[in-house]
C-alpha positions in Angstrom: 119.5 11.8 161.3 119.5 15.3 162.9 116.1 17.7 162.5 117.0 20.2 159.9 114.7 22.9 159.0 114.4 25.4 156.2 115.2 29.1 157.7 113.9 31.8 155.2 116.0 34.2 156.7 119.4 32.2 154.5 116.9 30.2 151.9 118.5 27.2 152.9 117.9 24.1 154.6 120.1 24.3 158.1 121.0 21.7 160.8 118.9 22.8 163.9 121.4 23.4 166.8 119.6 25.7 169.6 121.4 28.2 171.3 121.3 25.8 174.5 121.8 22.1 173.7 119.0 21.8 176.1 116.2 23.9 175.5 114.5 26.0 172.5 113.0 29.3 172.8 109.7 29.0 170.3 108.0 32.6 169.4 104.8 32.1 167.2 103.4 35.6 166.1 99.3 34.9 166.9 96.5 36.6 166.2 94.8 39.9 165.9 91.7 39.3 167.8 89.4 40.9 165.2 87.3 37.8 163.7 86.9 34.2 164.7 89.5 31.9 163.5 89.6 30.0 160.8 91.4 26.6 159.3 93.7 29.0 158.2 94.6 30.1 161.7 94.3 26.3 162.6 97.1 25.6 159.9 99.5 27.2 161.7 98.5 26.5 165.4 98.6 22.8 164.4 101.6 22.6 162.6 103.2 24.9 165.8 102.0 22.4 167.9 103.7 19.6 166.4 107.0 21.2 166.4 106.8 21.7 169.8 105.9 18.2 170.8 108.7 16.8 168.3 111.3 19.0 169.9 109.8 18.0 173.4 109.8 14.4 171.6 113.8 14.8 170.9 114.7 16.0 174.7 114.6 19.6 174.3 113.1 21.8 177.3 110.3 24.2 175.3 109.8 28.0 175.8 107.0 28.5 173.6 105.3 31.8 173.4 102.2 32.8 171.4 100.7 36.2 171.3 97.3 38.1 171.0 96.9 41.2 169.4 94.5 43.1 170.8 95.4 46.4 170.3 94.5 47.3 166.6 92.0 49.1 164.1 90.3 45.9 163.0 89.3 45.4 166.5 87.8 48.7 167.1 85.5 47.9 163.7 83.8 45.7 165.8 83.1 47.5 168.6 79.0 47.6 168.6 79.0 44.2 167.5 81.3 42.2 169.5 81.5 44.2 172.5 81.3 47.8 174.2 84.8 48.7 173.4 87.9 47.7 171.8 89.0 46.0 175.2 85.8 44.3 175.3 85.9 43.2 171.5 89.1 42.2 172.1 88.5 40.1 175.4 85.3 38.1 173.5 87.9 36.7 170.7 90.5 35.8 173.1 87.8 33.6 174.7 86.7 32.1 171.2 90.3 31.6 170.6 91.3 29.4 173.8 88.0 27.4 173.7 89.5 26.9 169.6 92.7 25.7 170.7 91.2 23.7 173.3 89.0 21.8 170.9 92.2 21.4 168.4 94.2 19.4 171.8 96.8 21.9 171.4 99.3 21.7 174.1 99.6 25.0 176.0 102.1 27.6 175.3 104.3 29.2 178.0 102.6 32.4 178.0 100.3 33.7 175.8 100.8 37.8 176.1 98.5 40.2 175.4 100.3 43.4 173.5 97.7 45.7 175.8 99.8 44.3 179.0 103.0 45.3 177.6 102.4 48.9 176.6 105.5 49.8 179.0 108.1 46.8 177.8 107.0 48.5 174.1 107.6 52.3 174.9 111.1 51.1 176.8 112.3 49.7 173.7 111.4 52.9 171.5 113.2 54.7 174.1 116.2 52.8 173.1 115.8 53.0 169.2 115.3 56.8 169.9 118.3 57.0 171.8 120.5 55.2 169.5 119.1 56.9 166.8 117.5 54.3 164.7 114.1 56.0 165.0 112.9 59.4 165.9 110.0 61.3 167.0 107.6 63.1 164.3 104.4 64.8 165.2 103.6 62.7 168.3 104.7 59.4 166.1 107.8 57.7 166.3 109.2 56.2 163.3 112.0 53.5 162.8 114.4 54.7 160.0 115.2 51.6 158.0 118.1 53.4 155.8 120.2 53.2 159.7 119.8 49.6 159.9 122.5 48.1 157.4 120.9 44.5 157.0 117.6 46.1 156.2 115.3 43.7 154.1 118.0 40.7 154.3 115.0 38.2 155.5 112.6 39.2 152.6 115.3 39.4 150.0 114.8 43.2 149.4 117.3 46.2 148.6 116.2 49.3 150.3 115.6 51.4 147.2 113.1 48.5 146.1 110.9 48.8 148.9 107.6 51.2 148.9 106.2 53.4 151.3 105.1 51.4 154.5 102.2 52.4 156.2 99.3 54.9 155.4 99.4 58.1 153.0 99.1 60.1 155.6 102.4 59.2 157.5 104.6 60.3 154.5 104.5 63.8 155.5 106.1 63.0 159.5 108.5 60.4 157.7 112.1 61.2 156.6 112.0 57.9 153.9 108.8 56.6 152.7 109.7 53.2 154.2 110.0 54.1 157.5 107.4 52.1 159.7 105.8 53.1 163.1 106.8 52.3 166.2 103.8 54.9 167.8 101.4 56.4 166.8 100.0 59.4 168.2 96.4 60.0 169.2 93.7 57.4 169.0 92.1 55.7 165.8 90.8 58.1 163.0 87.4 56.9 161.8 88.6 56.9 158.1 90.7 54.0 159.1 88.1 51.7 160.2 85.1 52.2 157.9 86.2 49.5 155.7 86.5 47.0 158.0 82.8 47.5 159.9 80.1 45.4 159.7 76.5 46.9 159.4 75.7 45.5 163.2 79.0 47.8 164.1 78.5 51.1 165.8 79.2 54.3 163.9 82.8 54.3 163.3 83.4 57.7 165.8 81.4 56.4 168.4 83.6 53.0 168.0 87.1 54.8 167.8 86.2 56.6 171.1 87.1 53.4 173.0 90.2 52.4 171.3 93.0 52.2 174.0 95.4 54.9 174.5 98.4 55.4 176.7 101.0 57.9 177.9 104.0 57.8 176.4 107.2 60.3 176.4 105.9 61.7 172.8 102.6 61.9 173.9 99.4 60.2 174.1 99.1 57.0 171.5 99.4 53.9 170.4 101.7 51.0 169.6 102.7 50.4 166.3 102.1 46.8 164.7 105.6 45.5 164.5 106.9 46.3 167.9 104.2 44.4 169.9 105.7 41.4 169.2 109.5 42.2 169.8 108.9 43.9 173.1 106.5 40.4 174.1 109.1 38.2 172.8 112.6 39.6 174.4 110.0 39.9 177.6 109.0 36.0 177.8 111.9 34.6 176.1 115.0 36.8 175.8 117.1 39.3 173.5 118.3 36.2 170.9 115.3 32.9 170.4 115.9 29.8 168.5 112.8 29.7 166.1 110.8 32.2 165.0 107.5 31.2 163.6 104.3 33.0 161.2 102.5 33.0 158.4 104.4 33.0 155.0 102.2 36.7 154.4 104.4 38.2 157.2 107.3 37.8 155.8 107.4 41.2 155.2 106.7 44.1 156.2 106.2 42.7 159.8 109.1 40.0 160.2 111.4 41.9 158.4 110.7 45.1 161.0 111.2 42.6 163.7 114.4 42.2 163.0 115.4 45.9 162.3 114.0 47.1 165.9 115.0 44.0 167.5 118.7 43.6 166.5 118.8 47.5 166.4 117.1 47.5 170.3 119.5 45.0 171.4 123.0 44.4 169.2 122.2 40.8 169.2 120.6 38.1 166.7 116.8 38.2 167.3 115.8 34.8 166.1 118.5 32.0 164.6 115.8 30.2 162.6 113.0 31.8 160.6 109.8 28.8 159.7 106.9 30.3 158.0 103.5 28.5 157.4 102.8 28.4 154.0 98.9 29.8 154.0 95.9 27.6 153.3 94.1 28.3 150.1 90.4 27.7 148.6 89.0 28.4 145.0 92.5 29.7 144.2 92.2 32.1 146.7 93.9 31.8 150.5 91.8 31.4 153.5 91.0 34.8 154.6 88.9 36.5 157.1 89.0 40.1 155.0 87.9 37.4 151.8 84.9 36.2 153.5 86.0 32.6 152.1 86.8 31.2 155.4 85.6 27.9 157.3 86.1 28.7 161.2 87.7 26.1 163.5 84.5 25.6 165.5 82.4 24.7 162.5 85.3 22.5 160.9 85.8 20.7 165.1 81.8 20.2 164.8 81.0 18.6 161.6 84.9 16.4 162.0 85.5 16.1 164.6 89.5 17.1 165.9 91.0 13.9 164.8 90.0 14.7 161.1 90.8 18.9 160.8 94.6 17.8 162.6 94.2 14.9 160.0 93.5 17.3 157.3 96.0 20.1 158.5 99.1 18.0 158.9 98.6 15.9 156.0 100.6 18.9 154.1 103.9 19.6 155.7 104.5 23.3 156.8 106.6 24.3 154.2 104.0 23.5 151.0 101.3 25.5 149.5 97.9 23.9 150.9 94.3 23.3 149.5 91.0 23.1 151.5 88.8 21.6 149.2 85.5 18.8 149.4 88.4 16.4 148.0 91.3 17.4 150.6 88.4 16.6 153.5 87.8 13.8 152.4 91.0 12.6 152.0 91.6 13.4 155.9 88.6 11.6 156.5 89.7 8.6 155.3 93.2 8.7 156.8 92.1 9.2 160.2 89.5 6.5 159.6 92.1 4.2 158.5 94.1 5.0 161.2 91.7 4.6 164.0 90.6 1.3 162.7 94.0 0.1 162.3 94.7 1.0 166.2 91.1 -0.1 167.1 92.0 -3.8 166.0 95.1 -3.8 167.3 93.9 -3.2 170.7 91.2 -5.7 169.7 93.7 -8.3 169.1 96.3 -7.8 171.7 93.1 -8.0 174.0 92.0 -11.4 173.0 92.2 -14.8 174.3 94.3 -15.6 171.0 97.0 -13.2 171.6 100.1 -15.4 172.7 103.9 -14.8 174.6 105.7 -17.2 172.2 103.9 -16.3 168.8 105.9 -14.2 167.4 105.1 -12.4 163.2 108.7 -10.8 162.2 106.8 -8.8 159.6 104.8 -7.2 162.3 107.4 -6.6 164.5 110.1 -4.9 161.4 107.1 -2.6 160.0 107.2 -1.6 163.7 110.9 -0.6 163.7 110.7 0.7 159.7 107.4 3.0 160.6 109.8 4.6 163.9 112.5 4.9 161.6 110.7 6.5 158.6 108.5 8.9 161.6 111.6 10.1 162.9 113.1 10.6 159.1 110.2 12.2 158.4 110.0 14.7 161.4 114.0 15.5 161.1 113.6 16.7 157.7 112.0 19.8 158.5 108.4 18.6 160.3 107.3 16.7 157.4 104.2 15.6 158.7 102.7 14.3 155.6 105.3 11.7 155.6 105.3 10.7 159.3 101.6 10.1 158.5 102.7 7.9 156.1 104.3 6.0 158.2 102.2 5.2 160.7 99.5 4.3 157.8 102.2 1.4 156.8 102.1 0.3 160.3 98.2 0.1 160.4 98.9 -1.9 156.9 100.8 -4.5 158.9 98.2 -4.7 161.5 95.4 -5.1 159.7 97.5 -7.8 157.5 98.3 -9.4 161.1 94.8 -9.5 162.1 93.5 -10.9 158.8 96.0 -13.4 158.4 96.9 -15.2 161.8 94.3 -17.0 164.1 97.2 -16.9 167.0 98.2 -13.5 167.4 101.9 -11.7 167.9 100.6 -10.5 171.6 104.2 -8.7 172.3 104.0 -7.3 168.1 101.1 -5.7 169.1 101.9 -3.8 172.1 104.3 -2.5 171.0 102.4 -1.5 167.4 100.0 0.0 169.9 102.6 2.1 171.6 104.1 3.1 168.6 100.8 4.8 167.0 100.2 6.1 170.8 103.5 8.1 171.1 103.8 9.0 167.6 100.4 9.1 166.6 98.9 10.6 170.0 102.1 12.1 171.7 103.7 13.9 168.5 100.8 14.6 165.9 98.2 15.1 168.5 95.5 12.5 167.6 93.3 11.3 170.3 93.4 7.2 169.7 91.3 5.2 172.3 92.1 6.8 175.7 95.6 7.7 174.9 95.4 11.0 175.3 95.0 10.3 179.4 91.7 8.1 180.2 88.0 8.1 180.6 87.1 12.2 180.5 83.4 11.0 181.6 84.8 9.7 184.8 86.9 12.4 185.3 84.1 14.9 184.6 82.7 13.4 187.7 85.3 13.4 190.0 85.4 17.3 188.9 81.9 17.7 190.1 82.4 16.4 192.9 85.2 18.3 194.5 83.6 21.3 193.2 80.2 20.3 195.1 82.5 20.2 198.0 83.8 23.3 197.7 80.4 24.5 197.6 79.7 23.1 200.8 82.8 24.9 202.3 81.8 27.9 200.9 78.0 27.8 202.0 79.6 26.9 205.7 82.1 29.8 205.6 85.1 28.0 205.1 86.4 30.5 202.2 90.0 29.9 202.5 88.9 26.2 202.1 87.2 26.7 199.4 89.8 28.5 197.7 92.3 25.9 198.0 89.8 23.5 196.4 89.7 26.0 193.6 93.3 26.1 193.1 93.6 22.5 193.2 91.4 21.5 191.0 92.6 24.2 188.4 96.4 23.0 189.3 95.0 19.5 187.8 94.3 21.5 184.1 90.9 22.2 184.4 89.4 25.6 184.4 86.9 26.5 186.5 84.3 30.0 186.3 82.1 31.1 188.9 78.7 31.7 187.9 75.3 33.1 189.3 73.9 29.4 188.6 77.0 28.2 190.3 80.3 26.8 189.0 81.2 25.8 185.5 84.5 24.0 184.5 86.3 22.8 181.2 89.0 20.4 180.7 92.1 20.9 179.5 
């Protein structure tokens, strides 16, 4: 069975075939770093996650890009309480972000651009909607004119003369049609725009908007629009046509569907083949939110779980489906991880002990191994269904523990390779950490961090900079991120 996914941009469920048979270009739209993130957030990074390891799983060579928005409105709220400025705000999320992700086992992206680093890659692309005249300058703004673009709404489903006015009342005047969207916007942040979104520890809203980043641009000094950042970072990092474009199912439109306009429009080609959105994560009937106040942020969840059980929790709905986070659905994930490490835990247990044998052999431990690949891979091909593959490695555990309880001379051979199979599904695809499989003892390799980086102290108190700089850079080479402090070095793995 082939993967197949469901691509909201044709409402129907497509055989995955790449643009190179060998790699896949992977754009996920990411945050705007306004708020700490929530399981919300984490629903999508997860479920990201595991489509990049399945893909890497199946052979394919991943591009995967992930953005941060930190150019934006909701950033400059905060300014006061999160920072100096909106750079600062901005930076002090990113951090909270990575060390998220981190604590989640998410494999790296590619690249993770920032849209503040591609203010010129942005303007070069207005430049060339201006000059092909799919947008035009108003006031200081430029504006994209959907009504020039002839497959305008074809991803939400929409007919032009059905669509409302994008953007805020008072854009309509500078707009030639009411759903024209920004590419930039003149000038800096108007107060008005931001009082709504302050906290009362936030500074007053015109000292705040006097450090929201401006830049030169040919219509004068401004801003990005919200839509373009992530065209311009994804033709940067990946290229004019990607394979899958991933968000949340809210962005459908307006943002996605702008994508596309100024994309396609930019460039004459395809922008993405295959559109996956994240169905969002609701509580109380309500989704997860940061604007709703009814959120659970990922560092709270990782410290009363644990990672095993939120990645438990998160992938125990496929992508595609409406999800709940509820007392109940924790719970649930609680008890399927639990099962699951047990399961493994004895397994190692038993192919450990003196009662494991070469020439016992249990042909029902051996074919649930074979039916639990089958059904993982099954379940994964049909569009990530994660749910599923967790089902199937929950059957294997069944015929593990039934092993264990049942024979006094053990399948040794049945259960290495039952171990294997829950560490390169279980570990390798879904992410779980089972018993060292995720690369050995971190303690012990906490130590051998210390250690080089006592001796690159020792360089460095004996002068020996450029020394000590290549002990830097190979230690970080090895995944592990290291800050200088005025108490001396600090260092995190990855």
């Amino acid at each position: 069975m082939t993967l197949s996914v469901t691509n909201t941009l044709t409402g129907e469920r497509e055989a995955f075939e790449p643009h190179d048979p060998e790699s896949v270009l992977l754009y996920y739209c990411g945050l705007t770093t306004s708020d700490p993130a929530h399981l919300g957030h984490a629903r999508g990074w997860v479920h990201v996650d595991v489509m990049h390891r399945w893909l890497e799983h199946l052979g394919y060579d991943v591009r995967h890009v992930e953005n941060f928005t930190d150019v934006n409105e909701k950033i400059v709220a905060r300014v006061g309480e999160d920072g100096d400025s909106e750079a600062d705000v901005a930076r002090h999320y990113i951090e909270t972000v990575i060390d998220d992700m981190r604590s989640l086992n998410l494999l790296r992206a590619e690249v993770y651009p920032r849209v503040s680093e591609h203010v010129p890659e942005i303007i070069d692309m207005v430049e060339t909607l201006v000059e092909k005249d799919y947008a035009y300058e108003s006031g200081g703004s430029v504006y994209f004119d959907v009504t020039t673009f002839e497959d305008y709404g074809k991803l939400s489903n929409q007919q032009l003369d059905e669509i409302e006015s994008q953007g805020k009342p008072d854009e309509r005047s500078e707009k030639r049609n009411p759903a024209d969207f920004a590419l930039w916007k003149a000038d800096g942040v108007d107060p008005a725009a931001i009082q709504d979104h302050q906290h009362e520890a936030a500074a007053p809203a015109e000292e705040a908007c006097e450090t929201a980043q401006t830049w030169e641009s040919p219509w004068g000094e401004g801003r990005p629009g919200w839509h373009i950042e992530c065209s311009a970072m994804s033709t940067t990092h990946l290229d004019d046509s990607i394979d899958i474009h991933v968000g949340g199912q809210d962005l459908v439109f307006p943002h996605h569907e702008n994508e596309i306009a100024q994309s396609e429009a930019a460039t004459g080609q395809q922008f993405a083949k295959y559109w996956l959105h994240v169905r969002l994560l609701e509580t109380r009937g309500e989704k997860m939110s940061s604007s709703l106040g009814n959120f659970f942020t990922v560092d709270a969840a990782v410290s009363e779980y644990g990672p095993d059980v939120v990645r438990t929790f998160l992938l125990s709905t496929a992508y595609h489906n409406a999800a709940v986070y509820s007392e109940a659905t924790i719970d649930e994930a609680i008890e399927r991880w639990e099962t699951l490490e047990r399961g493994y835990e004895r397994a190692v247990e038993a192919c450990d002990d003196a009662d494991a044998y070469a020439t016992v052999a249990d042909d029902d431990l051996r074919a649930a191994v074979e039916t639990t690949r089958e059904r993982f891979e099954t379940a994964m091909n049909d569009d990530f269904n994660t749910r599923a593959a967790i089902a199937a490695l929950t059957e294997l555990v069944g015929a593990i523990n039934v092993h264990v309880d049942e024979r006094t001379a053990r399948d040794y051979r049945g259960l290495r390779e039952a171990i294997e199979t829950v560490e390169e599904l279980g570990a390798g695809v879904l992410g779980l950490s089972f018993g060292g499989a995720d690369g050995g003892d971190v303690s012990l390799a906490e130590d051998l961090v210390e250690l080089l980086l006592d001796v690159r102290e020792a360089e460095r108190d004996a002068g020996n900079y450029e020394r000590a700089d290549e002990l830097r850079d190979e230690v970080e080479a090895l995944g592990v991120e290291v800050q200088d402090t005025d108490d001396g070095p600090t260092f995190r793995l990855g």
